[in-house]
N, C-alpha and C positions, 0 to 999 in steps of 0.2 A: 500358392501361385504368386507371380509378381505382378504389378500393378498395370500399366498401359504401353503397351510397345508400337511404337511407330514404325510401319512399314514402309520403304521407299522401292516402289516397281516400276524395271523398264516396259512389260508387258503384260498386260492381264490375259493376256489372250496363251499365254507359257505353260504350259502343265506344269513344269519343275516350279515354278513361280507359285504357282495356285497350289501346289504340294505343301511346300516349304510353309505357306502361310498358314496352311490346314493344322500343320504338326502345330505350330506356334500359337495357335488360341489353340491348345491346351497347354498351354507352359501361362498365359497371358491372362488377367481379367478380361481385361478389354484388347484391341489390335486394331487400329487406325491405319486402314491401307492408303496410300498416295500412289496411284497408277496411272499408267497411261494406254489408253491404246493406239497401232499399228495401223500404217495403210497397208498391209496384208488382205486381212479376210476376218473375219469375225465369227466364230462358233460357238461365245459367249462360254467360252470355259469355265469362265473365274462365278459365271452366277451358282455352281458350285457352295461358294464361300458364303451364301445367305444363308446356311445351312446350321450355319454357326450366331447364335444369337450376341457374343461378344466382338463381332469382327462387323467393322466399317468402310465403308470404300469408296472413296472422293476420286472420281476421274478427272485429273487436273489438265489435262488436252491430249492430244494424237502427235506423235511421234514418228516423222517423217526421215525415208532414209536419204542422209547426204542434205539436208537442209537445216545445217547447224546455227546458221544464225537465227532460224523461226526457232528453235530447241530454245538456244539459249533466255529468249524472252518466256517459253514456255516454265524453265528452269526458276525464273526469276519468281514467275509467279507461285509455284511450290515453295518458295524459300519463305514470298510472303505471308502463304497460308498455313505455316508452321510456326510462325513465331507469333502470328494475331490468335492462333489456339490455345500455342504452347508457353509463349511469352520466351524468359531466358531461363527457366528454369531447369532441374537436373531432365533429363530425355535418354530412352534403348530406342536405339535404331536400329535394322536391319535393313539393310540396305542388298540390292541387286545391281552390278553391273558399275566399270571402272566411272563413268559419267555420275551417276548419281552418288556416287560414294566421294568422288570429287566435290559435288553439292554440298555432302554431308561435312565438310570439311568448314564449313561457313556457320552450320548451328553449333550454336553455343551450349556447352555442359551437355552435350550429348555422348553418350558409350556406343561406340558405332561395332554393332557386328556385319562383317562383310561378305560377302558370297559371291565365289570365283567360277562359273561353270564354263568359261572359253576365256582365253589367255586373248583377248582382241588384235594386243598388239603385235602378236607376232606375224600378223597378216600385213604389217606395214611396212614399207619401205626403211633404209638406212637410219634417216635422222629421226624423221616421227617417230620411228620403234624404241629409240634411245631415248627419248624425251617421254614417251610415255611411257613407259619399262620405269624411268627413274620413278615418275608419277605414281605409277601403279605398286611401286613395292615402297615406296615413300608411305603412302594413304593404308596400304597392307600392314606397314609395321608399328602404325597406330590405333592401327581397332583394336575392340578389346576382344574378339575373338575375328579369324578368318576360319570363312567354310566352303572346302574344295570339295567337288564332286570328285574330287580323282586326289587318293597321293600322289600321281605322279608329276602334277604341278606343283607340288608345294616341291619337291625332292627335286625337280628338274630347275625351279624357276624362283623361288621366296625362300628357301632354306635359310640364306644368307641375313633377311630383312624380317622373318617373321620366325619366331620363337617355338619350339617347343608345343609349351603352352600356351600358347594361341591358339593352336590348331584344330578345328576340330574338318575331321571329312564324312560329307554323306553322299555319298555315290546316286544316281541318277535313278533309282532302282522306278519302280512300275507303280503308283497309285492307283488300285482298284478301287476304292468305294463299296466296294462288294456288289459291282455292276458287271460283270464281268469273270470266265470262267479258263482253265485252259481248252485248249483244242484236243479231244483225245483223239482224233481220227481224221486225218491229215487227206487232201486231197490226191487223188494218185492216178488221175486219167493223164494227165500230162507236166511237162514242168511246168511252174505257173511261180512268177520273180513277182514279190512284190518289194516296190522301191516307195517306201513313207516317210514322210516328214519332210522339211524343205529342202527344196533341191538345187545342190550347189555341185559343182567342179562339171562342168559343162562339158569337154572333152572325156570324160569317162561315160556319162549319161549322153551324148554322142554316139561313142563307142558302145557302148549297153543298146541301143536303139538299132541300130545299123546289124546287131549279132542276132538278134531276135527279129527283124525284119526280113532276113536272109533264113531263118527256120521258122516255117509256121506251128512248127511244132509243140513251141514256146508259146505261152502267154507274158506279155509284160502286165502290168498292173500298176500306177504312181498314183499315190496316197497325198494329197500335202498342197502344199501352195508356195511360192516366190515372191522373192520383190520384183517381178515383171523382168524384162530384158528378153537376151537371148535364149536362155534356158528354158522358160516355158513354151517361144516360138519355136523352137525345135522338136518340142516335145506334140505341141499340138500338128507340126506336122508329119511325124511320124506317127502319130493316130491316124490322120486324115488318109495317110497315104496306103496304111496295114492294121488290116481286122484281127490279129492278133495283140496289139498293141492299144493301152485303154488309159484315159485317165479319168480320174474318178471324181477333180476337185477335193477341196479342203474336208478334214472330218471332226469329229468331236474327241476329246480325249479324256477318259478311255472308253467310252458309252461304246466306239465303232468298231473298238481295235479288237477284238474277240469276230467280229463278223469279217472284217480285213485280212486278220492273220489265218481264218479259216477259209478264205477264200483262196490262200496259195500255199505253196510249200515249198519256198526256197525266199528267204528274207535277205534281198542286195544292198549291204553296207561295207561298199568299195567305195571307199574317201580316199582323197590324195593326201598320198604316203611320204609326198615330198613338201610336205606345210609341218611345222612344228607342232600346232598344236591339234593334229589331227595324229601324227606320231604317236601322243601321250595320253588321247580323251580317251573317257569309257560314255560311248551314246547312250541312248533311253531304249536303242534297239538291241541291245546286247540285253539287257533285263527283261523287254518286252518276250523276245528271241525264248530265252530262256522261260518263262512263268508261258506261252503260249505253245511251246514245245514245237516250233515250226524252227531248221537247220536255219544255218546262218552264211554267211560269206565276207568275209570280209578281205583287205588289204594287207599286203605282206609287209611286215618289217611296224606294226602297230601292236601297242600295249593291248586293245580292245583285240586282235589278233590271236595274242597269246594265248588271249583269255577263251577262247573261244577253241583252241585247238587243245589247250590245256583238261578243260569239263569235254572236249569230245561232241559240240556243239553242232558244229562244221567244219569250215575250209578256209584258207587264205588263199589268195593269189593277188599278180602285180594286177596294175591299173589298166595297163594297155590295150589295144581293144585284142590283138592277137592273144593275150591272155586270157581274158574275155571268153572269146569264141571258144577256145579250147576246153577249155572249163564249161562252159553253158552245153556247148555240144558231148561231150562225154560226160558228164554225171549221169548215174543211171536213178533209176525211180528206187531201184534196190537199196544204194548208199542213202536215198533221204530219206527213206524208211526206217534203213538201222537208225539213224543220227537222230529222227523221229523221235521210234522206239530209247533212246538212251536217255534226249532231254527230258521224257517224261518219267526218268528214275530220279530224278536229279530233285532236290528240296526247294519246293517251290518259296518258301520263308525268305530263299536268299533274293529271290529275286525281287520282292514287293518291300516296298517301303514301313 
């Protein structure tokens, strides 16, 4: 085993975060985590990692969205509490997320490995995306390993800046704990959508709420939590206003997700098809989807897409709400029963981490 690995994290509250760390005190004597947490919601995921008698976890402060200049004093003071540890001596860092790896750029004799699971910048405007695109594959072709959740970042976006070997990829797959089982027997009174994890693109979950409030037929279900705005106001009033329609608040992961995925049978992961790097990601619900054996939905013209029509998962379609409707109102109970019955031929090894 190697000696002391320093971990640098944007959130403790991340399952893929709290994974990634798990795998790593077993590679590590020891694992000195640097995190932060989120004005989200807190389900104390990461206490998980007490679990582990070499792994320590210093919460260096909260991490607030769009309040970059409170960040950056937050930043300062991680820089400080790593060199009054560590001094200047040789350091493995593993680092999460293009900001903290930017950080990492400041300690000294450190071997920085880096982990890529959302491409940030491609959500940015003209000039920021150029500036930090230079940034981000600048700081990439310096670690001494990058690690994508997905080939199809490094293939779409770093091929140029990152090597070969550098590469390594671990896909998003499912952390059980051995808490956790699949679904053999799927609910079949009516359709029942559950939508989990944080909810973004407002105009399709718009669109999702408006299809299912117009058929009571339908159960909606939302799993997850926001950084506030429009998106949860919408949602709360589409509860208030149809008793078919529920939200459930934030959950634990994966203590909940065996009781969540058993409570529907139809998993909505329609992301917008016109972002880049929703194009190219593979979710945590494409894994979950598959190890819980509940069909899938996703967006046309998406790699996670493919994937999904390819193993015979589910379905695609576009984003629109008229797509929507068409799709929600013609599935039969019969198709997600085969699709059902198939995910649970399927090797569940692939799916879990």
């Amino acid at each position: 085993m190697n000696n002391v690995l320093i971990v640098l994290a944007q959130s403790l509250e991340q399952p893929r975060i709290v994974k990634r760390i798990n795998q790593k005190a077993k590679e590590y004597k020891k694992v000195h985590v640097y995190g932060f947490t989120r004005n989200v919601h807190s389900v104390q995921n990461h206490k998980v990692l007490e679990e582990n008698d070499n792994v320590t976890i210093t919460v260096v402060g909260q991490l607030k969205n769009n309040q970059y200049f409170q960040r950056a004093f937050v930043f300062i003071r991680l820089l400080w509490l790593i060199y009054a540890k560590y001094g200047f001596g040789k350091k493995s860092i593993y680092v999460f997320g293009l900001d903290l790896r930017a950080l990492s750029f400041f300690i000294m004799n450190a071997d920085v490995d880096y982990e890529i699971s959302d491409i940030v910048w491609l959500y940015s405007g003209k000039t920021k995306r150029k500036l930090m695109s230079f940034l981000d594959r600048f700081l990439a072709g310096r670690s001494r390993k990058v690690v994508f959740t997905t080939r199809s970042f490094y293939e779409g976006y770093y091929k140029k800046n990152v090597s070969e070997s550098q590469v390594v990829v671990k896909e998003n797959k499912l952390e059980t704990y051995s808490r956790v089982n699949p679904v053999e027997k799927m609910q079949t009174d009516k359709l029942r959508i559950a939508y989990i994890g944080a909810f973004r693109y407002a105009e399709i979950i718009k669109g999702l709420t408006e299809v299912v409030a117009a058929n009571k037929n339908i159960i909606l279900n939302f799993y997850g939590a926001t950084h506030g705005g429009t998106i949860i106001q919408g949602i709360e009033k589409a509860v208030n206003e149809n008793s078919n329609i529920h939200y459930h608040g934030p959950f634990k992961n994966p203590d909940d997700l065996e009781r969540i995925y058993g409570e529907n049978n139809l998993n909505f992961v329609v992301y917008n098809n016109t972002l880049e790097n929703e194009k190219v990601a593979m979710p945590n619900k494409y894994y979950e989807s598959g190890f819980f054996n509940i069909p899938i939905v996703c967006a046309n013209g998406t790699y996670v897409g493919e994937r999904v029509l390819e193993n015979k998962m589910g379905w695609t379609i576009d984003t629109d709400k008229e797509s929507i409707s068409d799709f929600l109102n013609t599935i039969t109970m019969s198709e997600l029963m085969d699709c059902h019955e198939n995910i649970k031929t399927l090797d569940k090894q692939y799916f879990v981490a």
